[in-house]
DSSP file (Angstrom, degrees, kcal/mol; ACC not computed):
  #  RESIDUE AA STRUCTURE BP1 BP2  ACC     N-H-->O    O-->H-N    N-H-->O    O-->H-N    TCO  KAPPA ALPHA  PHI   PSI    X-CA   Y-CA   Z-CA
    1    1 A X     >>       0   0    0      0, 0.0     4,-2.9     0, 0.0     5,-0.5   0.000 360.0 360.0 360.0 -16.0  184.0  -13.7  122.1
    2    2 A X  T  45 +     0   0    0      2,-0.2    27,-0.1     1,-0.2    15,-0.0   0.352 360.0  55.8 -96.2  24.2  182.6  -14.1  125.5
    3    3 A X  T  4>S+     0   0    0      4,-0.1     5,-0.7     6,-0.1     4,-0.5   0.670 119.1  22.0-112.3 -60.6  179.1  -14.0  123.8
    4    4 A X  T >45S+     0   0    0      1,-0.2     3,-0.5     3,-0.2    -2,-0.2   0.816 118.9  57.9 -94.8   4.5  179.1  -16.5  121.5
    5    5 A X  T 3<5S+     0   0    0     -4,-2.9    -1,-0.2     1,-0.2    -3,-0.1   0.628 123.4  31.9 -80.2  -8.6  181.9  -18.7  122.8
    6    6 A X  T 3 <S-     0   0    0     -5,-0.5    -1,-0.2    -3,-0.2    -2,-0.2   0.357 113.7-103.2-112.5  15.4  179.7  -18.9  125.9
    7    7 A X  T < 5 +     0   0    0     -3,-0.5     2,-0.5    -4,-0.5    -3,-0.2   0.926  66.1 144.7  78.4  60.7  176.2  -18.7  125.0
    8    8 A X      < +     0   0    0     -5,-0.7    -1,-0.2     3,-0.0    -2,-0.1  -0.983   7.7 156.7-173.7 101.9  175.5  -15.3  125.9
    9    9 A X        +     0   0    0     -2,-0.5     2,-1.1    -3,-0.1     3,-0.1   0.370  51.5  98.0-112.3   5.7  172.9  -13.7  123.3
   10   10 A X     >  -     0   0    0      1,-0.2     4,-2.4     2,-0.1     0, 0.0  -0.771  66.8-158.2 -96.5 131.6  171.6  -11.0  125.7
   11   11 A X  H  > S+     0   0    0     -2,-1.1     4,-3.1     2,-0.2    -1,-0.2   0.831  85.8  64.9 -74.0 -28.0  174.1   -7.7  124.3
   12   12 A X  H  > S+     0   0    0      2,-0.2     4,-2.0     1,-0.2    -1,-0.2   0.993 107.4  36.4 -40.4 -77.7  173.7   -6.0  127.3
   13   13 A X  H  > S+     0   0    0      2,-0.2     4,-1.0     1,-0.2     5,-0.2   0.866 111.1  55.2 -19.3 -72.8  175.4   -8.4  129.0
   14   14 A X  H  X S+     0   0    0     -4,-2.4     4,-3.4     1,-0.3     3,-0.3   0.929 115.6  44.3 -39.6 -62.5  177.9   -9.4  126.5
   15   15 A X  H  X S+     0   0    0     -4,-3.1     4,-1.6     2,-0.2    -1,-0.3   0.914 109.4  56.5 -71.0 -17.7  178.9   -5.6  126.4
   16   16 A X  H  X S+     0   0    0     -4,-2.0     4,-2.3     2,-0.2    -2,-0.2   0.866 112.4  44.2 -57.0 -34.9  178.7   -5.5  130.5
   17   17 A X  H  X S+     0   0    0     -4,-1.0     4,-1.4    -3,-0.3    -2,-0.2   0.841 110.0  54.8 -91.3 -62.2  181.2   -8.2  130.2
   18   18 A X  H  X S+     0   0    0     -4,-3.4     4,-2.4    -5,-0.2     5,-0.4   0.913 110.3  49.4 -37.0 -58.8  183.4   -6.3  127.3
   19   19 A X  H  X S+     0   0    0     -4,-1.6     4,-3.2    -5,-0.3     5,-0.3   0.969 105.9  55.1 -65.9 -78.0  183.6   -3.4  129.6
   20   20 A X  H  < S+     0   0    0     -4,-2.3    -1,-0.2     1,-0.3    -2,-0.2   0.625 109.4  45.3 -65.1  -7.0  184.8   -5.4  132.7
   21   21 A X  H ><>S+     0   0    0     -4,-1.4     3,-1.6    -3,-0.2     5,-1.4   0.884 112.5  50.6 -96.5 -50.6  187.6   -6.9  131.2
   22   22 A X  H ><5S+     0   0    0     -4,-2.4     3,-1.8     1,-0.2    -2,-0.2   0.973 112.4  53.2 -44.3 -44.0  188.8   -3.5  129.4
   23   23 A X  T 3<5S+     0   0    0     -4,-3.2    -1,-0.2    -5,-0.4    -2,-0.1   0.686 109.7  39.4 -67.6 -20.1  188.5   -2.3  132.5
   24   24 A X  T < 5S-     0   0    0     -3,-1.6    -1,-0.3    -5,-0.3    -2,-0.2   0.000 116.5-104.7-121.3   6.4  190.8   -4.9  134.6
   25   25 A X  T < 5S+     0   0    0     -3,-1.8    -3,-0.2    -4,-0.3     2,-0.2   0.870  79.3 131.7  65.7  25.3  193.1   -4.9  131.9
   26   26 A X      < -     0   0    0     -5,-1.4     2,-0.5    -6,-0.1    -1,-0.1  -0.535  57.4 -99.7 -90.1 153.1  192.2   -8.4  130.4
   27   27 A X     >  -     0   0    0     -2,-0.2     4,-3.2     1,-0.1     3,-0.3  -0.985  15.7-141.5-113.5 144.1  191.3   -9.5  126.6
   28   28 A X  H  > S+     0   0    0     -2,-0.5     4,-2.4     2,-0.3     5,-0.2   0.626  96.2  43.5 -21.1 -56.8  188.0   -9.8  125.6
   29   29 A X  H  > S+     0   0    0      2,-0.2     4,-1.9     1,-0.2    -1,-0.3   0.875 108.9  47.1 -79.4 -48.0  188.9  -12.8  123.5
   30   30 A X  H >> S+     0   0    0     -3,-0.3     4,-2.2     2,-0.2     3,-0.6   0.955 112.1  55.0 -85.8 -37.1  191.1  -15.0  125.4
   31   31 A X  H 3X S+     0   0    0     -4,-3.2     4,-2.1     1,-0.3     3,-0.4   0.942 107.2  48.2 -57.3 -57.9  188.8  -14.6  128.5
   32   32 A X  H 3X S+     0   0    0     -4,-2.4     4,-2.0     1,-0.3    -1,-0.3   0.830 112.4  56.7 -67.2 -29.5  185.6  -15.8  126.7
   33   33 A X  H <X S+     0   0    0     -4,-1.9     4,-0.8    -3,-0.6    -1,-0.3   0.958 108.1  42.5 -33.6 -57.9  187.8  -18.5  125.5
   34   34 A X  H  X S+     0   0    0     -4,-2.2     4,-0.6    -3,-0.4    -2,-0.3   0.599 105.3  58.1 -81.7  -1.0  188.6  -19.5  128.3
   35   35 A X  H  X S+     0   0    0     -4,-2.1     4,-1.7    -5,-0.4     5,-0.3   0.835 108.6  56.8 -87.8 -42.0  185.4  -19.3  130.1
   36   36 A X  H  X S+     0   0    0     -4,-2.0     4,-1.0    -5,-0.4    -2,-0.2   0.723  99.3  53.7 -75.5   2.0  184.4  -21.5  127.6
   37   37 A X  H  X S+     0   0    0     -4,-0.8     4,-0.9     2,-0.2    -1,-0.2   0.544 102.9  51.7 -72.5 -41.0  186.5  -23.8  128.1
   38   38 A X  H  < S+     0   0    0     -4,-0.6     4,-0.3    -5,-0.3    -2,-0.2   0.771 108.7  57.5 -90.8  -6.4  185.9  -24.2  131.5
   39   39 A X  H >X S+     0   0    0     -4,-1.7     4,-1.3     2,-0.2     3,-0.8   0.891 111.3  46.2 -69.2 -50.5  181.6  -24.7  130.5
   40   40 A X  H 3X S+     0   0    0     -4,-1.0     4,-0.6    -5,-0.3    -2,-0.2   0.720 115.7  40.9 -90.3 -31.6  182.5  -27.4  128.3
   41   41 A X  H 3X S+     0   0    0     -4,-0.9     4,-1.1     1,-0.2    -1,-0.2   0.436 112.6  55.3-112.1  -8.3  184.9  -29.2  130.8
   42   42 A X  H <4 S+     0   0    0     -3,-0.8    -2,-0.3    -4,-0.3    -1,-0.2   0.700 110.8  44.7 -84.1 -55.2  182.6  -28.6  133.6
   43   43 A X  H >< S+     0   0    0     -4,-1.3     3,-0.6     1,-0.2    -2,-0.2   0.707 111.3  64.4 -47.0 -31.2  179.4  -30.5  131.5
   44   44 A X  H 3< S+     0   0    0     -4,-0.6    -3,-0.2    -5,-0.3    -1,-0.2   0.987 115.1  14.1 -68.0 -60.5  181.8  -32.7  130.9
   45   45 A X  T 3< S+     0   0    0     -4,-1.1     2,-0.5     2,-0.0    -1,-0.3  -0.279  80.0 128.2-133.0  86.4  182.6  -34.0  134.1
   46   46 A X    <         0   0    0     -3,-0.6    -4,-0.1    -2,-0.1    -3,-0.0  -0.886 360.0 360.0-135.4 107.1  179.9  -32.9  136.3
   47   47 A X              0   0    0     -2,-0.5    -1,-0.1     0, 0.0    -4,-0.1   0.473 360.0 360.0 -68.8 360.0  178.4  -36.3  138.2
């Protein structure tokens, strides 16, 4: 999820990103949720 909930089309990345959250003991899913959460709320109200 933290490729397409974020934009993210380069897979390199996306798996760089996969990695460091297995790695820290995170999920995958809810992080790129929440990162997108915070792009969208950040556009949102960004003066």
């Amino acid at each position: 999820m933290p490729g397409s909930n974020c934009m993210i089309r380069d897979g390199d990345m996306i798996a760089r990103i996969n990695r460091l959250c297995n790695d820290i003991g995170i999920d995958t899913m809810e992080t790129g949720a929440a990162l997108a959460v915070e792009a969208e709320l950040d556009s949102i109200y960004e003066s």
